[in-house]
N, C-alpha and C positions, 0 to 999 in steps of 0.2 A: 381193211385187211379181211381177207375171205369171202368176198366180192367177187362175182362173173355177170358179167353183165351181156347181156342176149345181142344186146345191138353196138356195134363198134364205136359208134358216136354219140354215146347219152344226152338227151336231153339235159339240162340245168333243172335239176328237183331237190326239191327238198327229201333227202336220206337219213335215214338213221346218223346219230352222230357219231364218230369215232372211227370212220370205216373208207377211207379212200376209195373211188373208184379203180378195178383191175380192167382194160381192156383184153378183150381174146385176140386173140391171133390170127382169126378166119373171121371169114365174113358169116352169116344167118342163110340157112339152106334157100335155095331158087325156089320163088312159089311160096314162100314163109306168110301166114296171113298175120305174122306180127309188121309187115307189112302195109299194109291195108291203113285206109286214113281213121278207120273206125271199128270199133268191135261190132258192128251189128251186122255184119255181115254172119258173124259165129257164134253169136250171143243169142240163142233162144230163152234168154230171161223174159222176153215181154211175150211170150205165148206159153201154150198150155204146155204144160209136162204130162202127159198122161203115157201111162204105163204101157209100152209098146210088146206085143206078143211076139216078141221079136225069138229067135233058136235060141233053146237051151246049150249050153256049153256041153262037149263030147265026154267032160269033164270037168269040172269046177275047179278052177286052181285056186280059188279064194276061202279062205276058212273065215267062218264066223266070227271069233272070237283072239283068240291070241294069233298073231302067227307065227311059223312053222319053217323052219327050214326044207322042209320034205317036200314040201308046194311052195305057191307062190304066197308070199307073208303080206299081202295087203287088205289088212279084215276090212269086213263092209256089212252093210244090212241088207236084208232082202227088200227091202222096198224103196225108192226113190228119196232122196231128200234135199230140199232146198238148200243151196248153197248161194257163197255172195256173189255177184254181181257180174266180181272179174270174168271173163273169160276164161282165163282158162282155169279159174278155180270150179269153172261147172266141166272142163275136162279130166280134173283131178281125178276120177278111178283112172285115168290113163298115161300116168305119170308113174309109171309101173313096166316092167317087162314079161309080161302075161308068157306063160309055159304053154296052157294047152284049152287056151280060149279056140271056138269053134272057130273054122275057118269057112263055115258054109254059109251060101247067101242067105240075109234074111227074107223072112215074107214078104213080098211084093216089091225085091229091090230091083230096080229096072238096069241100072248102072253096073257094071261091074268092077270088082276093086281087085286090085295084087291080094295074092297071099303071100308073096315071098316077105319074108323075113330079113332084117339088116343085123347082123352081127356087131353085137358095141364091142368098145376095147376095154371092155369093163370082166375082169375074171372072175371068175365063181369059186366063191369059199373049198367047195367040193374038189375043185383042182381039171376037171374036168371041162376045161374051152372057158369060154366066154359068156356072159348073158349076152341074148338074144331079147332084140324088141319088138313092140307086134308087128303082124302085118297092119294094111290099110284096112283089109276084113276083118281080123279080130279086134284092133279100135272102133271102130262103124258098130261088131256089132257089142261089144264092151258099153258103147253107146246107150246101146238101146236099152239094150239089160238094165242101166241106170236112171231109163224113162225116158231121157232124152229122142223122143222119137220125130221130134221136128228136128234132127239133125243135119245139115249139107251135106250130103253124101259125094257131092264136087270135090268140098275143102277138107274131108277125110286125108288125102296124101297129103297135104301141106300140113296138117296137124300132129300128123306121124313124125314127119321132118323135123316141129319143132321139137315135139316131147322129145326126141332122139336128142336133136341139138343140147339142149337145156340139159339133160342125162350126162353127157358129156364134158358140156361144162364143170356142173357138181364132182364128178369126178375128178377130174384134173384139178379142182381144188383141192380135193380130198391128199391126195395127190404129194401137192405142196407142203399141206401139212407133213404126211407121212414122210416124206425126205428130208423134214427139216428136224423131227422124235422119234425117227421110229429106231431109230438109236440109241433111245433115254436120254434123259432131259439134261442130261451133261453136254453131249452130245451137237444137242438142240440148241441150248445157250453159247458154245461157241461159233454154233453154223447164225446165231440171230443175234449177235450181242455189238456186229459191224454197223445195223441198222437194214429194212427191207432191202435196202439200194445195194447192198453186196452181198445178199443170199447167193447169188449165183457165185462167184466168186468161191466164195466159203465151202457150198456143195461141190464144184471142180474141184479143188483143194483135198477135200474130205473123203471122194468119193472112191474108194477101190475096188470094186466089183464084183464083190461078195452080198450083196446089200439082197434081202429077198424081196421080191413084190408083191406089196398089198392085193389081197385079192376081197371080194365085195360077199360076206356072207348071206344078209338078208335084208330087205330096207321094208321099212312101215311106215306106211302117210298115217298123221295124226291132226286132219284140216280145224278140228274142232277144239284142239287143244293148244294155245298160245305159249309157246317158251317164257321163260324170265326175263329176257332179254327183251323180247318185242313187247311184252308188259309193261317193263319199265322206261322202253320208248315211248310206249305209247302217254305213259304217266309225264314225261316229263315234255313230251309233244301238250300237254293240256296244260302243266304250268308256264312253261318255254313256246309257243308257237311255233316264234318266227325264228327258232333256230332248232328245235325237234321235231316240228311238225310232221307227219309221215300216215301216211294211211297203215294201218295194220298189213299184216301177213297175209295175204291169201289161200294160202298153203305153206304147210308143216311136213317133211320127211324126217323118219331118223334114218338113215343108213348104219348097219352095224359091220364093222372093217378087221382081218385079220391080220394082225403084225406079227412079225416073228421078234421076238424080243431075249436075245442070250438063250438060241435053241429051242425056245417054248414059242407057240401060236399064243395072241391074248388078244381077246376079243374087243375093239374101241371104236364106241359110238360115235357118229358126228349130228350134228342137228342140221336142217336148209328151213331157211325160210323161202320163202318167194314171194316180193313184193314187184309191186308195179311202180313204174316211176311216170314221171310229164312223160305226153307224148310228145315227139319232136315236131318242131314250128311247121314239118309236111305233114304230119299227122300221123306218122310212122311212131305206134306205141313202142315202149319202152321198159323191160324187164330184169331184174335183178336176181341176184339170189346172193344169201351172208351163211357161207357155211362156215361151219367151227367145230372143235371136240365138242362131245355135250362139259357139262358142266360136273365130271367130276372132279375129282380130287387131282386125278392125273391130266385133264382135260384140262382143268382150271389153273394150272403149272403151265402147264403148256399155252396157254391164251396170255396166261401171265407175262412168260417169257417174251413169248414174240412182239407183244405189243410193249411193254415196258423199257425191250431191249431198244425199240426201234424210238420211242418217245426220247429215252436217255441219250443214245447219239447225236440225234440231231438237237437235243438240247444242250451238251458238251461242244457243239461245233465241229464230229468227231473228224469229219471230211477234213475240213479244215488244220485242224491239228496232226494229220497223218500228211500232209503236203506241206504245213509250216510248221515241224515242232520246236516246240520252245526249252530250251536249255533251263535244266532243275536252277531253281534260286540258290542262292549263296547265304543259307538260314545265318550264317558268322555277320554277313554284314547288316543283318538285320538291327545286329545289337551297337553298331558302332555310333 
């Protein structure tokens, strides 16, 4: 439950427990170097990171410290920092949709890249369009800014493709949730109380055309900071192996979401992880992500719901029982 998975045919890995695989709909953009039989085509983890002089930004959309609605909310440090291993966890500043990152070549780039920009279908809090994700030049040079200066400047377009893809993804989970609460949690337990297999069913039913649309106020990568959730995977990966096993998170976003809730906007976070799964038997890795409300109070009702509704039906047989129901007992002849 709250699963998107990057590639239409997942590999067989060991997952977090509890969590069904979702297939997408569409295939992984043309030129995906998820793709590729190996990361080391994008992986400059085995050479040097040294601090590239690469353009100042015309503007910094990144704040230091908290972020900000006003700019772009993905704090960062000013200097380079090792990250793990993954792939695309050494792309993570770019798992973002960058405002008013520079669009000018860097120092001694031979190649030249799009600046255009792809509009996601992703709305902004402010009401005003859509976010916007970078060009190939402001990833490239988002890049360097992060030291990464043995970057491929080739596999720049395909990277953009993904981060977009995977963007989209998280959304349209997001998505799900929101159509299934953003009604309150009454609401919720009759659109989820059928089991996941007649959500749809239940939103048709339910749906009349007044419903406002989620729109995305601000999102914050926190790569360094592990949920509860993938902590207490990972804990019971180290007593349970062979049935928790699961490499950690490689990246952490919150997204923070605007509902309208009986006339009032209220603000509701969701967590992503992003884990990596086996690559498939061609060597086409394989990418995840388990989005969820965070873990408040209200978030926590709502995780509740969906997942407890959906354990309970199919442990009632509820399918079952709405195609053969059974005539109430006769409690009188009990006693005879």
């Amino acid at each position: 439950m709250g699963w998107f998975w990057a590639d239409p045919t997942p590999a067989v890995a060991q997952t977090p427990s509890g969590h069904p695989p979702v297939t997408p709909g569409r295939e992984p953009p043309s030129g995906c170097p998820m793709h590729k039989k190996t990361f080391d085509a994008l992986n400059p983890e085995s050479k040097a990171k040294a601090p590239h002089p690469g353009p100042s930004p015309s503007g910094c959309p990144v704040p230091h410290d908290a972020p900000s609605q006003s700019g772009c909310p993905v704090p960062h440090d000013s200097a380079p920092k090792q990250e793990s291993k993954s792939v695309l966890s050494q792309l993570n500043p770019l798992n973002y949709m960058f405002r008013d990152l520079s669009q000018k070549p860097a120092e001694n780039q031979v190649i030249k890249l799009p600046t255009t920009r792809e509009e996601s279908t992703i709305p902004k809090g402010s009401g005003d369009g859509n976010w916007e994700y970078p060009s190939p030049q402001q990833m490239y040079n988002a890049l360097l800014r992060k030291g990464y200066s043995d970057t491929d400047i080739t596999a720049v377009e395909s990277m953009v493709s993904v981060h977009n893809f995977l963007n989209e993804g998280a959304w349209a989970e997001i998505l799900g949730w929101e159509a299934r609460f953003g009604q309150g949690l009454y609401n919720g337990w009759q659109i989820c109380k059928r089991g996941e297999h007649h959500v749809g069913e239940e939103l048709e039913r339910r749906w009349n055309g007044t419903e406002e649309e989620p729109t995305l106020i601000r999102f914050q990568g926190r790569p360094k900071e592990m949920t509860p959730k993938a902590t207490m995977l990972q804990v019971l990966g180290w007593i349970y192996p062979s049935k928790f096993g699961t490499e950690p998170p490689f990246d952490r976003h919150d997204w923070y979401v605007s509902r309208e809730v009986n006339g009032q906007r209220k603000e509701i976070r969701y967590v992503i992880d992003y884990y990596s799964g086996e690559p498939e038997p061609t060597g086409e890795p394989v990418f995840y992500l388990d989005v969820r409300p965070a873990a408040t109070p209200l978030g926590a009702a709502e995780r509740i719901i969906r997942w407890g509704s959906d354990v309970w039906w199919k442990a009632i047989g509820g399918d079952k029982r709405e195609q053969d129901p059974q005539p109430l007992t006769n409690l009188g002849s009990l006693w005879k």
